[in-house]
GUFIVO-524285 format. One record per residue (C-alpha): x, y, z. Coordinates in steps of 0.5 Angstrom, whole numbers, plus 500, padded with zeros to 3 digits. Layout:
# GUFIVO-524285
XYZ;...
This chain:
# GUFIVO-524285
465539511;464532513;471528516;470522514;471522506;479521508;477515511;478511504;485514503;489508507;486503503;492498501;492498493;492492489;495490482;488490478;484493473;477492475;472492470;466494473;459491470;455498471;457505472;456508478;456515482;463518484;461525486;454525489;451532487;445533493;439536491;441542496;447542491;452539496;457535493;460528496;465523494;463516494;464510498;463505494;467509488;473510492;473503494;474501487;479506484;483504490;483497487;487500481;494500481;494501473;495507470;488511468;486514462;480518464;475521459;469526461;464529458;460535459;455540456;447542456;442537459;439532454;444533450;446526448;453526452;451519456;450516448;457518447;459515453;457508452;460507446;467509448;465504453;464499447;456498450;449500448;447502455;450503460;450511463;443512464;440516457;433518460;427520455;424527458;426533458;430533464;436533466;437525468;444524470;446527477;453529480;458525476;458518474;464513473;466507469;472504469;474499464;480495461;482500456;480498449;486500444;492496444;497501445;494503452;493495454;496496461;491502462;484502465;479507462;475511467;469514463;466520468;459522465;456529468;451531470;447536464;449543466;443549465;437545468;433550469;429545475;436547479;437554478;444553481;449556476;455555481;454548482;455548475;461550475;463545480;460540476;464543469;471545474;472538477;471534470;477539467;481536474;480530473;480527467;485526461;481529455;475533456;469532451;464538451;457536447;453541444;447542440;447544433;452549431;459553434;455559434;456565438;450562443;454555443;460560445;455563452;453557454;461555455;461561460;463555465;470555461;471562463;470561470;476556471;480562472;476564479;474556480;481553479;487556482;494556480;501559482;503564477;509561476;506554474;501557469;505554463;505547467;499548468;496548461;501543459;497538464;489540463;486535459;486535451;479539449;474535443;468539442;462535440;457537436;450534435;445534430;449537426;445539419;450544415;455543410;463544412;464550407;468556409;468562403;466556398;470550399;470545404;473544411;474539416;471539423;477542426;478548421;471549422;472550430;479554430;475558426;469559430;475561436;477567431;477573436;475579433;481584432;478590437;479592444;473595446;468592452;462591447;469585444;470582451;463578451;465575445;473574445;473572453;470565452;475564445;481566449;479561455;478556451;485557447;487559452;487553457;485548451;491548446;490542444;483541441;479536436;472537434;467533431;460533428;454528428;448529424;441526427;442518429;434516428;428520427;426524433;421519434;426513435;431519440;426517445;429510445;436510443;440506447;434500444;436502437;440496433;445499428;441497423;436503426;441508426;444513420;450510417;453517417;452518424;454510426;460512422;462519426;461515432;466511430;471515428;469520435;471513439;477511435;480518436;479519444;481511445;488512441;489520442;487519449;493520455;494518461;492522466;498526469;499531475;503538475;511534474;509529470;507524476;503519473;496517476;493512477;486509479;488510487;490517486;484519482;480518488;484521492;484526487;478527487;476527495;481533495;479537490;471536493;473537500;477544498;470545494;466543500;470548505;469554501;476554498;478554491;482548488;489549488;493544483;499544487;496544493;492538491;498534489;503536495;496534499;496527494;503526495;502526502;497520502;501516496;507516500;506514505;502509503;507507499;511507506;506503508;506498502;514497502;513495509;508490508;513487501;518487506;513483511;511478504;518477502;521475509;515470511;517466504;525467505;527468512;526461516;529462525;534461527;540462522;546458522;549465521;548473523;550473515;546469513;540473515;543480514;543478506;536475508;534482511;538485505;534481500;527482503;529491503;531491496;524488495;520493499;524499497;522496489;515497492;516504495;519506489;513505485;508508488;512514491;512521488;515528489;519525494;524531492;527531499;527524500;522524508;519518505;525514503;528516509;521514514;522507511;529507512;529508519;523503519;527497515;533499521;528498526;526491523;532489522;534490529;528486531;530482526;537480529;533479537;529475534;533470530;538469537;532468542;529463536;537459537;537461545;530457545;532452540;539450543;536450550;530445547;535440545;540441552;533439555;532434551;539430552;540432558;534428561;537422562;544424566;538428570;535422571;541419573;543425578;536425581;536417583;544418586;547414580;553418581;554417587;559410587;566409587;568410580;561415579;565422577;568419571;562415569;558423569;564425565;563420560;556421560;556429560;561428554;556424550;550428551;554434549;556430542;549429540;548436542;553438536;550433532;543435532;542441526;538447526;540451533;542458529;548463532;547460539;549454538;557455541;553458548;554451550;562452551;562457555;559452561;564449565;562442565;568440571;568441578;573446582;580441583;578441591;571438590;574433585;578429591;571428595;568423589;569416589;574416584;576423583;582423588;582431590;580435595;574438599;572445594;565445593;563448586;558448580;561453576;560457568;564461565;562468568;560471562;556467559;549468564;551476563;552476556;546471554;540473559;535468560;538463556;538458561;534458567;539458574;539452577;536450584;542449588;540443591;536440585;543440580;549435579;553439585;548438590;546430589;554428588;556434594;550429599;553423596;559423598;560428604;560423610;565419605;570424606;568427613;570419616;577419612;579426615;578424621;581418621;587422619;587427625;585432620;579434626;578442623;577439616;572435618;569439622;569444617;566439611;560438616;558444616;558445609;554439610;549443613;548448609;547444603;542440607;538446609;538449603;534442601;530444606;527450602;521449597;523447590;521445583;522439579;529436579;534439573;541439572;539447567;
């Protein structure tokens, strides 16, 4: 079995109903009798978010089918007709188009024509069973065409309805389900030349099936021939439609049928078209899976890439098996959906740094109830919440990221706006402007000032207090040994020492020699050292002078450009 059919199922899903100008392949059926779903078909089902209304047709080659076909899709042409006596249509076509009735406005039609069953040329009676199970999977009602009259002949060649027992299997358990979710069953007959009598008064067309359903009363073997088929259409067909239809143009004009203009065709025929394609546009459901799930033009074709690889291993389709594996795919696309919702709707609302941690939890909160909205309506037979809770710890996760994200956005931007105001002060420190009698109060003036304008500057988040946690003075001893200060000899630029473990990274750690301390520490140094001495305070001085020292060696070291961050 080929490996990439699977590749197509993580194709995101979009809120279209596509109308697609021509029919194309869905299941290539290969002349070795390989089945193979369609790139290009799966392509276009993933863009159909919409619910799907899916009508198949199946029956005998050159029997008409793809006839009826174009006029449910309101066409002329379309599925191809041919005019000989081979079969045209290979492995199933599709078309999808906006649906028709208005009752069904925001559901797209999805026609699939199959290939003709019985073609001689391909002598592959089980293909032809594949062909006529995957049409009763897939579809929401299920027209079979035939030839002439409901006779036991007609009966034979439905021998492919018997078989879906063996090609189609199901839990015992589930086979009143089951039935509940196969397609309604519409027989069409063409060419239809008798009179609707039954024991000499008129029926209607479905009269004239159920009593072509009859099972004969008897239990022997010779009876199993003719009730099998009967039972299986009853069986797995309850609710059931028949329509006749005489011969549309003369034979010579069949051969160019889909050319003919109305005028050319029989008006009883034009008329029993009519009512066929009224019926199967208003009568029709959406197509709906074992619990009622609702599928839609995405899960179709996924539907369909489950079913043909199970065929195409060598196992026998299980419904259940197909959904469990369905909702497999749906839900975590739908994770996958939320996610990207969440993404969409936090890009529209959440602008970093917040001026609260509340201000973006209700963003994060807003945005989740956005992506949950999307989870939910794309998820099904999530009975056990796994998805839910997988896009839950993924929401978490963002959440989390969220937060970290919003506190660097402030970090970066509360740090930006120091940088900027301090460069003044930092220029001023460089050129030893503090350094004068009278310099330390001028540096508190202008430190002051510059943490003024920092409040002042609005948009620096959650992080914007981190600027108090820093102790702007120096150590009461440092004060003295400023012109003007009138303190002692402690040298010390200090922060609080929570601030740096708590907010790491938030401000670069200053170079000791290239900070406000080391510029007034040199400046004033040898102001103090001479007032000691002349003091007769000879040990202080001499301690001073090696601190002294030890700050112009560290000078000494290679460094960057001068800041006071």
């Amino acid at each position: 079995m080929q490996g990439n059919q699977s590749q197509l199922l993580e194709i995101p899903v979009l809120p279209l109903c596509i109308s697609m100008p021509v029919p194309i392949c869905l299941i290539e059926n290969s002349p070795a009798g390989e089945l193979r779903v369609q790139q290009e078909a799966l392509r276009v089902l993933a863009e159909i978010s919409q619910p799907v209304v899916v009508v198949a047709i199946a029956g005998l080659y050159r029997t008409g089918k793809s006839y009826l076909m174009n006029r449910l899709a309101s066409k002329r042409t379309g599925f191809s007709l041919g005019s000989t006596i081979q079969s045209h249509t290979k492995g199933i076509w599709m078309w999808c188009l906006p649906h028709p009735h208005p009752c069904r406005a925001n559901h797209t039609l999805v026609l699939l024509d199959t290939e003709g069953l019985g073609d001689v040329e391909k002598g592959n009676t089980k293909n032809d069973t594949w062909i006529f199970a995957l049409a009763v999977l897939l579809s929401s009602t299920l027209v079979y065409n035939s030839m002439g009259t409901i006779n036991q002949q007609a009966m034979d060649q439905l021998h492919y309805v018997t078989e879906l027992t063996e090609r189609i299997k199901v839990k015992p358990a589930a086979e009143a389900e089951f039935v509940r979710f196969f397609p309604a069953f519409v027989w069409a007959v063409r060419d239809f030349v008798l009179q609707l009598q039954l024991d000499g008064r008129e029926i209607t067309e479905d009269e004239y099936l159920e009593n072509a359903l009859k099972l004969k009363p008897g239990r022997g073997a010779q009876d199993q021939p003719y009730n099998l088929p009967r039972k299986c259409i009853r069986q797995f067909f309850p609710a059931r439609k028949c329509f006749v239809f005489v011969q549309p143009a003369s034979r010579k004009c069949l051969l160019r049928l889909e050319e003919l203009w109305e005028d050319e065709l029989d008006s009883e025929f034009q008329e029993q078209v009519a009512q066929f394609c009224h019926h199967v546009w208003e009568t029709s459901k959406t197509k709906t899976l074992l619990g009622g799930h609702v599928v839609t033009g995405a899960m179709l074709g996924n539907l369909a890439v489950t079913y043909v690889d199970a065929i195409r291993s060598g196992a026998v389709p299980c419904m259940e098996s197909a959904v469990l594996a369905l909702a497999q795919i749906e839900n975590s696309a739908a994770v996958g959906e939320a996610m990207a919702a969440y993404e969409e709707q936090l890009g529209r609302r959440v602008a970093l740094p917040t001026e609260s941690v509340q201000e973006l939890l209700e963003l994060h909160a807003q945005c989740e109830r956005e992506a949950l909205r999307a989870f939910m309506a794309r998820a099904f037979k999530d009975e056990e919440q796994q998805y839910q809770r997988q896009l839950k710890d993924k929401l978490d996760s963002k959440c989390a990221e969220l937060c970290c994200r919003n506190e660097q956005a402030s970090s970066d931007q509360c740090t930006a706006v120091l940088r900027e105001l301090s460069q003044e002060l930092e220029k001023r420190v460089c050129e030893g402007s503090y350094s004068v009698p009278g310099g330390y109060q001028r540096l508190l003036d202008d430190q002051r000032e510059m943490v003024e304008k920092y409040q002042r500057v609005p948009g620096k988040g959650i992080m914007v207090n981190w600027l108090n946690s820093i102790n702007w003075g120096w150590e009461p001893g440092l004060l003295g040994s400023l012109p003007g200060s009138g303190g002692g000899q402690q040298t010390a630029w200090s922060k609080e020492p929570g601030l740096l473990g708590s907010l790491p990274s938030l401000l670069p750690t200053p170079h000791p020699h290239c900070s406000v301390l080391a510029a007034l520490t040199l400046g004033s140094v040898p102001q103090e050292q001479e007032r000691l001495l002349r003091e007769g305070f000879q040990e202080e001085a001499a301690q001073l002078q090696q601190e002294m020292r030890n700050l112009r060696k560290e000078m000494s070291q290679p460094q960057g450009s001068c800041s006071i961050l």
